[in-house]
C-alpha positions as CSV (number, residue, x, y, z in Angstrom):
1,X,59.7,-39.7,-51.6
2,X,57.7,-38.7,-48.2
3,X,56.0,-42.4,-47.5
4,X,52.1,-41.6,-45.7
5,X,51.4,-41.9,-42.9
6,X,48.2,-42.2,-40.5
7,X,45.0,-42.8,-41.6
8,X,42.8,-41.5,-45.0
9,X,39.0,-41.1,-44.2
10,X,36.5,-40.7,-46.8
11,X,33.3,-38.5,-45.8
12,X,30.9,-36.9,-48.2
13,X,30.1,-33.4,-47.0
14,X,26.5,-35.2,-46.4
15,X,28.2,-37.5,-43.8
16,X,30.0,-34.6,-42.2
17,X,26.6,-32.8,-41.9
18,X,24.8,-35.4,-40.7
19,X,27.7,-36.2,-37.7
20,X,27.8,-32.1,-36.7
21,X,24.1,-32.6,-35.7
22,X,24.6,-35.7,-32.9
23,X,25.0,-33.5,-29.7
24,X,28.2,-32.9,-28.5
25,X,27.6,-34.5,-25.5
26,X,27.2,-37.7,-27.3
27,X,29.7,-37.8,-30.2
28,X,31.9,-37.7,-26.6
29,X,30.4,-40.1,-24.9
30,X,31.3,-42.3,-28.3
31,X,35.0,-41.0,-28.3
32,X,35.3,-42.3,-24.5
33,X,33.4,-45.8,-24.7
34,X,36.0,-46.5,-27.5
35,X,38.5,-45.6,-25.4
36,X,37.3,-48.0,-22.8
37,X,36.9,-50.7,-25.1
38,X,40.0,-50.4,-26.5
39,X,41.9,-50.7,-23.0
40,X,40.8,-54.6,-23.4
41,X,42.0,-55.4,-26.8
42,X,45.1,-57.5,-27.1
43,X,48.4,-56.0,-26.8
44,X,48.9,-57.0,-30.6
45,X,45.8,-55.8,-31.9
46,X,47.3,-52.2,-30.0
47,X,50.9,-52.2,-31.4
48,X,49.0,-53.3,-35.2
49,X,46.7,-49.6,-34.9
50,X,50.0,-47.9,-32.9
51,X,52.1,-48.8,-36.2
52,X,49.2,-46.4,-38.2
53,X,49.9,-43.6,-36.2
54,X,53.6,-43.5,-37.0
């Protein structure tokens, strides 16, 4: 049996309409200041959400 893997969102078709509106510009700028943030978590806290990905 083929074990999952990754992460399982749940959006409504609502949700997904109401995120295509933000501008692209920032629904980026989001992505990025995540990205920053997450460059300061602990190295354990990186390997736990690196172990999802897998």
């Amino acid at each position: 049996m083929k074990k999952n893997k990754g992460f399982r969102y749940y959006l409504t078709d609502e949700q997904i309409l109401e995120y295509q509106k933000i501008p692209p510009y920032r629904r980026l700028l989001w992505l990025y200041q995540g990205n920053v943030f997450r460059k300061y978590y602990p190295k354990s806290t990186i390997a736990l959400q690196e172990s999802f990905r897998k």
